[in-house]
N, CA and C of each residue as an Amber inpcrd file, in Angstrom:
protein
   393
  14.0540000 279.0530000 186.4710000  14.9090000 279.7110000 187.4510000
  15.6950000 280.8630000 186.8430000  15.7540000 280.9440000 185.3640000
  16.6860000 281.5650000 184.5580000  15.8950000 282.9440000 184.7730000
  14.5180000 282.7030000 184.9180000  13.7300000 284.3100000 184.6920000
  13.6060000 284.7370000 185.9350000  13.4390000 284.1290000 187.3400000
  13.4830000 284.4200000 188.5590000  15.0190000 284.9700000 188.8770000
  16.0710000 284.4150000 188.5720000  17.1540000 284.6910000 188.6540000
  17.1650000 286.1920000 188.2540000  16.5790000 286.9520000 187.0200000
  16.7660000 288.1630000 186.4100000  16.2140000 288.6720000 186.6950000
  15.4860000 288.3900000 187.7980000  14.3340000 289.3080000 188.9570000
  15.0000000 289.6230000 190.0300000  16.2080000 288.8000000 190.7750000
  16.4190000 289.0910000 192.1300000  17.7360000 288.9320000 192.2170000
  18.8870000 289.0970000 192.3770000  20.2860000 288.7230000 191.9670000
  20.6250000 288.7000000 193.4680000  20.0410000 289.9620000 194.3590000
  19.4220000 289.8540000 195.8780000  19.1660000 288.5910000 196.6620000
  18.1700000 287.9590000 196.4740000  17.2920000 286.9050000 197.3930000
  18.4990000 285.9250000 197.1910000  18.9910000 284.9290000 198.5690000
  19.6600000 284.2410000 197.9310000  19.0080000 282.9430000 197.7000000
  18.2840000 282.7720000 198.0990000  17.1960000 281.8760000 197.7920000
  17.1050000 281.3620000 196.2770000  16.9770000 282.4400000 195.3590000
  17.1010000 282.0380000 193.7770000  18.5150000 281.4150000 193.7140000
  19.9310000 281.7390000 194.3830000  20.9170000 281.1220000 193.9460000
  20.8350000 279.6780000 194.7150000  20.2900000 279.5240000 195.4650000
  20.2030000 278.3510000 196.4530000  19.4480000 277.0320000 195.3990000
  18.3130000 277.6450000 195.0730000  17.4310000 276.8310000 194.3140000
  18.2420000 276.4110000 193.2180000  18.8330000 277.5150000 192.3740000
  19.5290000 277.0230000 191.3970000  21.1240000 275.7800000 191.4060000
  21.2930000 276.0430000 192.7830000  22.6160000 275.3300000 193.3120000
  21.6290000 273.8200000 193.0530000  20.7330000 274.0620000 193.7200000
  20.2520000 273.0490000 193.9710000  19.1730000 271.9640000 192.8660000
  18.9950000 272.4480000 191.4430000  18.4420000 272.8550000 190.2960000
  19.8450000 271.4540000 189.4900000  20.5510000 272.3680000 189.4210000
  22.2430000 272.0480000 189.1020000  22.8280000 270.5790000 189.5850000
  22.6490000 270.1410000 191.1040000  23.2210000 269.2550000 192.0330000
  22.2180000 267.9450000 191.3040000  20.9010000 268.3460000 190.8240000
  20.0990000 267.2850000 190.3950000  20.2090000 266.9970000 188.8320000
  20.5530000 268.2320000 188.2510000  21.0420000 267.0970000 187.2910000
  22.6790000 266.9220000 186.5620000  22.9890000 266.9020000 188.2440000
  24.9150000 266.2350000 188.0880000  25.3580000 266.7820000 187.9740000
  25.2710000 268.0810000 187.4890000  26.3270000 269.3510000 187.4990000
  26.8520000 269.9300000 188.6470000  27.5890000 269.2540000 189.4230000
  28.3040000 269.6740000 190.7730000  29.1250000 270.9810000 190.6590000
  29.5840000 271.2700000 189.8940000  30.4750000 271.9360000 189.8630000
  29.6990000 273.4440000 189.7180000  28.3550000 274.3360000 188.8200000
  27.9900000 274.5190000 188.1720000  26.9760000 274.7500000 190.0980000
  26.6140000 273.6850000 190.5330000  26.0230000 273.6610000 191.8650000
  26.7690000 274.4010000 192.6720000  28.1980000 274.3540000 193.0260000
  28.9470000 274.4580000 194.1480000  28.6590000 276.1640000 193.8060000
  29.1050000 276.5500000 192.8070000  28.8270000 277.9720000 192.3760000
  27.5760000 279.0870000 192.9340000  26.6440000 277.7320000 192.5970000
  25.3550000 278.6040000 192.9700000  25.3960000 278.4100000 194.5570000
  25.2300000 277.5680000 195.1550000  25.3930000 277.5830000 196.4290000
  26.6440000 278.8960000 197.2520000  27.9810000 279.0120000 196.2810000
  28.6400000 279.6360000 197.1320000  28.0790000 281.2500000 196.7530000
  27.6290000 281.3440000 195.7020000  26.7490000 282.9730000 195.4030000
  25.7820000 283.2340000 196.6350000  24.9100000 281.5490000 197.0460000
  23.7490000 282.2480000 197.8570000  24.2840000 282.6200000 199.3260000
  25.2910000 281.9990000 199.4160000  26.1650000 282.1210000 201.0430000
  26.8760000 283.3600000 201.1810000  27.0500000 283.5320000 199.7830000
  27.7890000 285.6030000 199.9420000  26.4830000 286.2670000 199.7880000
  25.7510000 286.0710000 198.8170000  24.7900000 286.9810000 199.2710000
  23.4710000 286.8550000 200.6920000  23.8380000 285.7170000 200.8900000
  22.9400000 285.3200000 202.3080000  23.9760000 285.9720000 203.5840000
  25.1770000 286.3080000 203.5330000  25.6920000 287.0870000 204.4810000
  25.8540000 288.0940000 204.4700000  25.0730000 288.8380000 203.9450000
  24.2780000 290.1500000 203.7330000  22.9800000 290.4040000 204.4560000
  22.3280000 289.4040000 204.2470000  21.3610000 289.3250000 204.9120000
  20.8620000 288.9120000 206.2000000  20.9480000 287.8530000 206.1140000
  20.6730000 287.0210000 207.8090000  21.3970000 285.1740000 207.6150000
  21.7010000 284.7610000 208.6470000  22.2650000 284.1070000 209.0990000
  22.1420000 282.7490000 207.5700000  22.7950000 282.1080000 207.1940000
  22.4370000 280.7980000 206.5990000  21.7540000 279.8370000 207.2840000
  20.8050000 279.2160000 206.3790000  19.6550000 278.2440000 206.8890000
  20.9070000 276.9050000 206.9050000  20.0460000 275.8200000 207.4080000
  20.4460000 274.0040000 207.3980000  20.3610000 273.6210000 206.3140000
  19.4940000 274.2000000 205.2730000  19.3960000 273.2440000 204.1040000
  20.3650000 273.8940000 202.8360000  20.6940000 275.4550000 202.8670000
  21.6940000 275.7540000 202.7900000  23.5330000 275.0690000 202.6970000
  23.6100000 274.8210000 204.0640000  24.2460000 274.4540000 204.7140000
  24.8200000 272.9980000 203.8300000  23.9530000 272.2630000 204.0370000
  23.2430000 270.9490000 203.3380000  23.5240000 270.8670000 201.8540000
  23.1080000 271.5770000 201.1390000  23.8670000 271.6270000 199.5000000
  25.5460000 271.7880000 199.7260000  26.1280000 272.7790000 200.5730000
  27.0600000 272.7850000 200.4850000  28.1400000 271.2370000 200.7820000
  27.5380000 270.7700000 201.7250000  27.9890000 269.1400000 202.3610000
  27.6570000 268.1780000 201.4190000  26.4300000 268.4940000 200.6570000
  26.1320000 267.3800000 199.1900000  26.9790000 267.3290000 198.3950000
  27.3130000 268.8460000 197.8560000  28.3800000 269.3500000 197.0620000
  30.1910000 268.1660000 197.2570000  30.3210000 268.4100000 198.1770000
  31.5350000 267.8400000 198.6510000  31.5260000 266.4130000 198.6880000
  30.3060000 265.9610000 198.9410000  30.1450000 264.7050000 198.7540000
  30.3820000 263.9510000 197.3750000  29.8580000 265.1560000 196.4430000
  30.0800000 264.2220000 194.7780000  31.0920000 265.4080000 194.4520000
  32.0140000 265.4360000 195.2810000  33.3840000 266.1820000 194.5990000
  34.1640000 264.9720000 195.3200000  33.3710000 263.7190000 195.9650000
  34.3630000 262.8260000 197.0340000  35.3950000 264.0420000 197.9070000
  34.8300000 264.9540000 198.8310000  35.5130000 265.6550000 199.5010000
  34.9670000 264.7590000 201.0160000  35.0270000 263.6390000 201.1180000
  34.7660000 263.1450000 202.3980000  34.8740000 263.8410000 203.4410000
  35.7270000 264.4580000 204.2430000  36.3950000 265.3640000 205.1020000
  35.5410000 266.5410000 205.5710000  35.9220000 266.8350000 204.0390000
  34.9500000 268.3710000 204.1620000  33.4650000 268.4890000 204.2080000
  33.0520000 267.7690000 203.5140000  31.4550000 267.0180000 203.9270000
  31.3710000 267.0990000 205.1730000  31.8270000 266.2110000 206.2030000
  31.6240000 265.5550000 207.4340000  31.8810000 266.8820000 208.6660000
  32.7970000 267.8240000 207.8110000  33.0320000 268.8710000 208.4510000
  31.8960000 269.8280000 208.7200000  31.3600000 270.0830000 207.3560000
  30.0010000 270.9670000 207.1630000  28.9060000 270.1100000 207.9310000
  28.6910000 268.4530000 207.6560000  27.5480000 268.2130000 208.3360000
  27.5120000 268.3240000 210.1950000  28.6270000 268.4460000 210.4930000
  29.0320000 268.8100000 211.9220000  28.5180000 269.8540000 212.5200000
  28.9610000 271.0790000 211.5120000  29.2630000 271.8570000 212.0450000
  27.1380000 272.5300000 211.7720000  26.6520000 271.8750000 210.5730000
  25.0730000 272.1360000 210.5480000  24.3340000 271.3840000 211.7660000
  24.9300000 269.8960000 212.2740000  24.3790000 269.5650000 213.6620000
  24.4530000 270.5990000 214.7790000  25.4290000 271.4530000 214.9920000
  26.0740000 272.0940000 215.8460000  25.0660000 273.2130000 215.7110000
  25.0080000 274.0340000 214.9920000  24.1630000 274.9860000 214.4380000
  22.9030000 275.3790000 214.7880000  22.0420000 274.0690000 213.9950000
  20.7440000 273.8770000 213.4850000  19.8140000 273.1630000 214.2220000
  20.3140000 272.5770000 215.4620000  19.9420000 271.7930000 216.5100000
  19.4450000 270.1830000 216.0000000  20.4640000 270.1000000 215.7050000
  20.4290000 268.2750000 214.6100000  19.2790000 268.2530000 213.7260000
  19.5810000 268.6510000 212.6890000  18.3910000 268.3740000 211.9060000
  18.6210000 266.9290000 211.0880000  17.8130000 266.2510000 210.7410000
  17.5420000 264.5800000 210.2420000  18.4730000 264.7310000 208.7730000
  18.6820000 265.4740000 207.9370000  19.2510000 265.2850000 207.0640000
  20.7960000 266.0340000 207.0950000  21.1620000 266.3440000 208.4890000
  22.6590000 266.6590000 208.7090000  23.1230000 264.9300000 208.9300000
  22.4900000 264.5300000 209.9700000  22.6250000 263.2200000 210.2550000
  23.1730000 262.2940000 209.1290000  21.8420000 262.2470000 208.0020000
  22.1700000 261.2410000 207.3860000  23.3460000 261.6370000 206.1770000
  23.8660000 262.8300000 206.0520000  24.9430000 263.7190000 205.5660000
  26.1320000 263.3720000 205.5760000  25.8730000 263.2180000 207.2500000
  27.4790000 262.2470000 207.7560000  27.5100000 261.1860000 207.9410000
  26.2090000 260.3800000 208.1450000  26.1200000 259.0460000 208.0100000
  27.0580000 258.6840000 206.5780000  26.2650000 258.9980000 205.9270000
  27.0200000 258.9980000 204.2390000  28.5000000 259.1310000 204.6190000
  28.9450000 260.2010000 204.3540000  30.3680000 260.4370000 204.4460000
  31.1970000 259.6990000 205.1380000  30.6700000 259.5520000 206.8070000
  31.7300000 258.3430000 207.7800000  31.7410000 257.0560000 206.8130000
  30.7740000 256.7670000 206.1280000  31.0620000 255.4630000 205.3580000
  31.5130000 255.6980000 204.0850000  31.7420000 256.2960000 203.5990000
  32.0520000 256.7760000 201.9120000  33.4890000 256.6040000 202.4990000
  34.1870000 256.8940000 203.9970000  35.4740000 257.0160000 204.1360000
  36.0210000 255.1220000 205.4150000  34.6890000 254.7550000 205.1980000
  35.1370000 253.9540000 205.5940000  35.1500000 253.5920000 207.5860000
  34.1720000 254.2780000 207.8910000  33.7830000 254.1340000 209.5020000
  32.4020000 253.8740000 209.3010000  32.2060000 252.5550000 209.3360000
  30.9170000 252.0990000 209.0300000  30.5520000 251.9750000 210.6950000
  30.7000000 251.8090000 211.9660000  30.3760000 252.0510000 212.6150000
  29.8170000 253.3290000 213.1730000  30.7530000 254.4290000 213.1800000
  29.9620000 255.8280000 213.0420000  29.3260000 255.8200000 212.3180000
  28.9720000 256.1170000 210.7930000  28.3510000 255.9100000 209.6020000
  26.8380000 255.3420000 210.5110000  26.8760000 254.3830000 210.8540000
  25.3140000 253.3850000 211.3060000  24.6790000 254.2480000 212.5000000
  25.6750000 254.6810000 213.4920000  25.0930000 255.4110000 214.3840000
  24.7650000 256.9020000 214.2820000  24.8710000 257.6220000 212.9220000
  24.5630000 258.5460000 212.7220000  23.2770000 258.3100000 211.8320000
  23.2460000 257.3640000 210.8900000  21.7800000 256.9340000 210.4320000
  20.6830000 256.9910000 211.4070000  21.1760000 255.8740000 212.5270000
  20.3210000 255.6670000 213.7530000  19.7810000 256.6860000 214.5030000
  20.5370000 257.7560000 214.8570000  20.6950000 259.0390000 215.1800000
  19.3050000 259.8750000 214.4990000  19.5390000 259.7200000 213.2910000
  18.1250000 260.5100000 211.8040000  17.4360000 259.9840000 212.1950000
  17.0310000 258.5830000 212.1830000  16.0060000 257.9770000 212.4230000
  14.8010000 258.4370000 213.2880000  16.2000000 258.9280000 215.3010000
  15.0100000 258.9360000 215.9900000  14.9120000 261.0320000 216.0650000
  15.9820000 261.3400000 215.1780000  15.5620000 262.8220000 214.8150000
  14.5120000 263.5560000 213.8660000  14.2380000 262.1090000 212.8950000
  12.9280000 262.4040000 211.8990000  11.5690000 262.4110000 212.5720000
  11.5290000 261.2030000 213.4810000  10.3790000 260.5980000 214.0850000
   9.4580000 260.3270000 212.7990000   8.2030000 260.7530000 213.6820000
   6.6280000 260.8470000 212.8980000   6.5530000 261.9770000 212.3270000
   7.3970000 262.7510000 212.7480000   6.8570000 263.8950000 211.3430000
   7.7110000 264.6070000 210.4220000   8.8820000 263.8450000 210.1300000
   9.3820000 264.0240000 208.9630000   9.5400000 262.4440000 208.3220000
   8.2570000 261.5930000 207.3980000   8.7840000 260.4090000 206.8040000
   9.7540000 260.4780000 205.9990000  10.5100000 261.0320000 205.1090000
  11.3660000 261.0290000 203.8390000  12.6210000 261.3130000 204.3600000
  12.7280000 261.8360000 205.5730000  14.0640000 261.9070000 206.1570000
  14.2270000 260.4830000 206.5720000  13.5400000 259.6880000 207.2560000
  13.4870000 258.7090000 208.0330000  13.6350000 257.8050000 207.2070000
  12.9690000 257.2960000 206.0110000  13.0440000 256.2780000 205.1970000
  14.2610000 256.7250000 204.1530000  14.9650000 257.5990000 204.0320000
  16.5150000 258.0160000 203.8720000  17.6070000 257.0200000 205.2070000
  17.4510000 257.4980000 206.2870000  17.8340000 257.1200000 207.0310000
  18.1930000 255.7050000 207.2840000  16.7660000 254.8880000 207.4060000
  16.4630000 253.8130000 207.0040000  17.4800000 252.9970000 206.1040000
  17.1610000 253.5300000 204.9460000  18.3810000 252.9470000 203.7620000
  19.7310000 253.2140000 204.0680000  20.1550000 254.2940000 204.4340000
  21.3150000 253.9220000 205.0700000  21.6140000 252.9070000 205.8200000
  20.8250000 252.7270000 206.9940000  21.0020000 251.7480000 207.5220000
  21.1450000 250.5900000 206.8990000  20.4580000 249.9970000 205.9960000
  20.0410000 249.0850000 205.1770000  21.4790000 248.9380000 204.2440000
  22.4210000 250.0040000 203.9610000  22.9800000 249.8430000 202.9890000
  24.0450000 249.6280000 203.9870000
């Protein structure tokens, strides 16, 4: 990503990947960065995507920003026309804060927003439920 990065400082896509590069191996902080580079330079361009969106709400999640998580995954339902992994975003979060009832019905929610053709959202979902 280090040599793609020195190709395009432009696309925000390279900072996205790298946010997202970062978030996997635990470096949140180091993530939040790259993510907030691709959102200034993605408002240059055209609108921010869901999955976008989505690092930023992960982000907050392992900063334990409960709140603000639940805020972003809202506001990406609102957006993005519910996509399966806003769902299970806030599923997470309502229970990380302790509304395990919301929490279940937003799993439930992914579930029938993944269907048949997204499995890996769904069996995410799933485990939430499960957990």
């Amino acid at each position: 990503l280090d040599t793609a990065q020195s190709l395009s400082f432009t696309d925000s896509r390279v900072w996205e990947a790298k946010g997202w590069c970062e978030l996997l191996q635990g470096r949140v902080e180091a993530a939040e960065l790259h993510f907030q580079k691709a959102s200034n330079v993605r408002s240059n361009q055209f609108e921010a995507d869901s999955i976008l969106m989505l690092g930023h709400g992960v982000v907050s999640v392992y900063l334990n920003e409960m709140k603000s998580a639940a805020h972003v995954f809202v506001k990406c339902l609102r957006t993005f026309w519910c996509p399966p992994g806003a769902w299970i975003g806030l599923g997470y979060s309502l229970a990380l804060m302790g509304y395990a009832d919301l929490s279940m019905d937003c799993f439930e929610r992914a579930v029938r927003a993944a269907g048949d053709r997204n499995p890996v959202d769904k069996i995410e979902a799933l485990i939430g439920l499960a957990t």
